[in-house]
C-alpha positions as MATLAB code, in Angstrom:
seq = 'XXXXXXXXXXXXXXXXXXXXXXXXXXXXXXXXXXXXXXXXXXXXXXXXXXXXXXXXXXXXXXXXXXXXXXXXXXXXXXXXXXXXXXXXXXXXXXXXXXXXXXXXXXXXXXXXXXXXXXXXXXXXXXXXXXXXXXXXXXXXXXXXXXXXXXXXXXXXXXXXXXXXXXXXXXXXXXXXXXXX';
ca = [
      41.150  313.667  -25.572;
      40.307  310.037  -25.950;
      41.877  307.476  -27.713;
      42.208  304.238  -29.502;
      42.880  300.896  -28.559;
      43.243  298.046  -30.642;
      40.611  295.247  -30.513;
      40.280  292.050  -31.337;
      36.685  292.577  -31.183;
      35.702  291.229  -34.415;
      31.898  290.967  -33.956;
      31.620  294.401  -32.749;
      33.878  295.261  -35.901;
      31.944  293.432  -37.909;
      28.473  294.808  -36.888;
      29.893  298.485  -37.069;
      31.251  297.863  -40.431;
      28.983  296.255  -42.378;
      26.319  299.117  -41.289;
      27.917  301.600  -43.008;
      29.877  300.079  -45.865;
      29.619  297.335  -48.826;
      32.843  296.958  -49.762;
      36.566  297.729  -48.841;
      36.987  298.842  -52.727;
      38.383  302.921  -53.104;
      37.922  303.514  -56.716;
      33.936  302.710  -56.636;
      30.969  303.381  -54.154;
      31.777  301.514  -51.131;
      28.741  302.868  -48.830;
      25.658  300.577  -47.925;
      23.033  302.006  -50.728;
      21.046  304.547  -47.937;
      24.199  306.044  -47.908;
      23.923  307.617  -51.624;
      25.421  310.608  -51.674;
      28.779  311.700  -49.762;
      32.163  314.082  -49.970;
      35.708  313.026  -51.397;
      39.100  314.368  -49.655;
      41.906  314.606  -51.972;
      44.527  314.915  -51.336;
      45.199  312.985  -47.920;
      48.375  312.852  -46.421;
      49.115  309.721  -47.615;
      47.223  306.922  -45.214;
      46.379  309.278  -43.201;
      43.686  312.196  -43.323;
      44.980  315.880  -43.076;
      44.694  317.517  -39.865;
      42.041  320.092  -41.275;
      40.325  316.830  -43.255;
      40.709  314.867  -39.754;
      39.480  317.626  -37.413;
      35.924  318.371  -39.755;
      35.398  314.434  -39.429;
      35.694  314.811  -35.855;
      33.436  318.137  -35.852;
      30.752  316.645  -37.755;
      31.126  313.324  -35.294;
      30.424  315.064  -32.154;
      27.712  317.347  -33.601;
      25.391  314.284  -34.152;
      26.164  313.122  -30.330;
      28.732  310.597  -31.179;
      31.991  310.491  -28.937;
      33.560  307.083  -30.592;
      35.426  305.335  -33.632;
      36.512  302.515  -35.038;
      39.664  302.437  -37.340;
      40.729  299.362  -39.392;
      43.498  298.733  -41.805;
      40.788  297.472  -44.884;
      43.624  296.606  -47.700;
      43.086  293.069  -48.324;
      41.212  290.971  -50.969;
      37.255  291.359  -50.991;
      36.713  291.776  -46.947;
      39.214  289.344  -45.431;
      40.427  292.074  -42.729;
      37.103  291.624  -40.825;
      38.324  288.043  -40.084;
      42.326  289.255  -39.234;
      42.892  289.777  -35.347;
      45.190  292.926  -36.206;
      45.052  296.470  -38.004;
      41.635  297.276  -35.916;
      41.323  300.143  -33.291;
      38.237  301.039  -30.994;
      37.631  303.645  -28.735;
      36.893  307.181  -28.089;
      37.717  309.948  -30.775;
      42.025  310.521  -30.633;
      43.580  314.033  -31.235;
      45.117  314.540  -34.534;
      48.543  314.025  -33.085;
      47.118  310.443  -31.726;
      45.479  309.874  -34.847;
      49.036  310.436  -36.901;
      51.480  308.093  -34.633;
      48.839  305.227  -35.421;
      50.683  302.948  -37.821;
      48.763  303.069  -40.828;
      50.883  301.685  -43.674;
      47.763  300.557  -46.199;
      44.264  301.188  -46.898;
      42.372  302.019  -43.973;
      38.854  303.604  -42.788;
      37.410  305.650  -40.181;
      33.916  304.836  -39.192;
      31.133  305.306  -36.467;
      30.202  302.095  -34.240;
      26.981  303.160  -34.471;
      26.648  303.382  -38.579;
      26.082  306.938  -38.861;
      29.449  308.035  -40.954;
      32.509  306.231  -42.444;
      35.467  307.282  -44.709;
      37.638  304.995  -47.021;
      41.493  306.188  -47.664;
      43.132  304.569  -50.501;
      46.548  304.086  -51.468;
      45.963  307.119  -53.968;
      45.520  309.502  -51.636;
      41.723  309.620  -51.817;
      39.116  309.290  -48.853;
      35.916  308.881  -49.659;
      33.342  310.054  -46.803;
      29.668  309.187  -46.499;
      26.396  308.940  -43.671;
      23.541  310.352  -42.346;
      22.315  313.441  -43.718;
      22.945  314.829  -40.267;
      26.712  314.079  -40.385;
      26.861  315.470  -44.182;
      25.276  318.440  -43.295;
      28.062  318.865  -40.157;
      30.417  318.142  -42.024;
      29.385  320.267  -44.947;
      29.649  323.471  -42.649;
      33.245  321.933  -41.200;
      35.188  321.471  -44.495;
      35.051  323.866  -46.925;
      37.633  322.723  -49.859;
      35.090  320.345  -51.437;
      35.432  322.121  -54.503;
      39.342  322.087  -54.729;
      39.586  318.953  -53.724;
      37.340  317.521  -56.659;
      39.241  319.582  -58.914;
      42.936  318.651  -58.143;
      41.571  314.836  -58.104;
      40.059  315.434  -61.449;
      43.474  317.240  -62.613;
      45.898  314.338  -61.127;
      43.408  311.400  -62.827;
      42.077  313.488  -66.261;
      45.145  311.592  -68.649;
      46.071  308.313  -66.148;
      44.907  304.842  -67.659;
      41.758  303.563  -65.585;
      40.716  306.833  -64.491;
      36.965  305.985  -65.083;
      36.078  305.138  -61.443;
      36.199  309.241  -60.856;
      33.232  310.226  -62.189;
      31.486  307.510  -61.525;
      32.547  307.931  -57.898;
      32.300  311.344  -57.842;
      28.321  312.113  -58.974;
      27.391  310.391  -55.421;
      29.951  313.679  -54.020;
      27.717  315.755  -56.248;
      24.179  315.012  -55.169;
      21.401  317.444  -53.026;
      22.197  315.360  -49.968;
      25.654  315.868  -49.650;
      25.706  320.107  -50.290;
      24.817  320.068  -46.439;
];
């Protein structure tokens, strides 16, 4: 298996990022707008995905010829972290066990260098997971608790005080283009 580094990279960061995502924000859309439909994990193991959530990202990666990552810590106000020389990791694709010892105490995402896939994890627990129609449709045949996983996220938010983000957020997990 590969693994990470960390990099102080920030042009290459930069460049990978802002090809696949808008904004650093969790409870809205944070994919560029070709990018219009996607999947939602819920729940994650706190900042971290679940192996089973971890391993389909990785599955869906390699079917669409990609072999690489980029991981940055993304909790900050508006997109700050792209200027920070820490909480960013480059490299090959880590096994789940390599992915877990990472220290990833805040909001973080997962995303191709080459702007074909990203995910967003927030602080509640939620990843949000967009690209190509290639990678939704691999990752559509990798992952099969879509449906629970929009239910229990509906459940734990259906009586909490700004809960209106979910829908909102979840119609682009609903689409044609993300049933893969």
């Amino acid at each position: 298996m590969d693994s990470l580094s960390e990099t102080k990279d920030l042009e290459a960061i930069r460049s990978s990022w802002i090809q696949v995502f808008e904004t650093n924000e969790p409870f809205q859309w944070p994919f560029q707008q070709h990018f219009e439909a996607g999947r939602l994990f819920y729940p994650t193991d706190g900042y971290h995905l679940t192996e089973e959530q971890y391993r389909s990202i990785v599955a869906a990666s390699r079917a669409i010829g990609e072999d690489a990552l980029v991981l940055s810590i993304v909790e900050s106000e508006n997109l700050e972290f792209l200027d920070r020389t820490w909480g960013h990791w480059a490299g090959g694709i880590p096994s789940y066990s390599q992915y877990v010892e990472l220290p990833l105490t805040l909001e973080n995402a997962l995303y191709s260098r080459n702007g074909e896939w990203g995910v967003l994890i927030s602080h509640e627990m939620h990843a949000l997971v967009s690209g190509s129609e290639r990678f939704l449709a691999a990752l559509g045949r990798e992952y099969s608790a879509w449906s629970s996983d929009l239910r229990l996220l509906r459940e734990a938010w259906s009586n909490t005080p700004n809960n209106e983000w979910v829908e909102s957020t979840v119609s682009h997990c609903q689409t044609q283009k993300a049933n893969g």
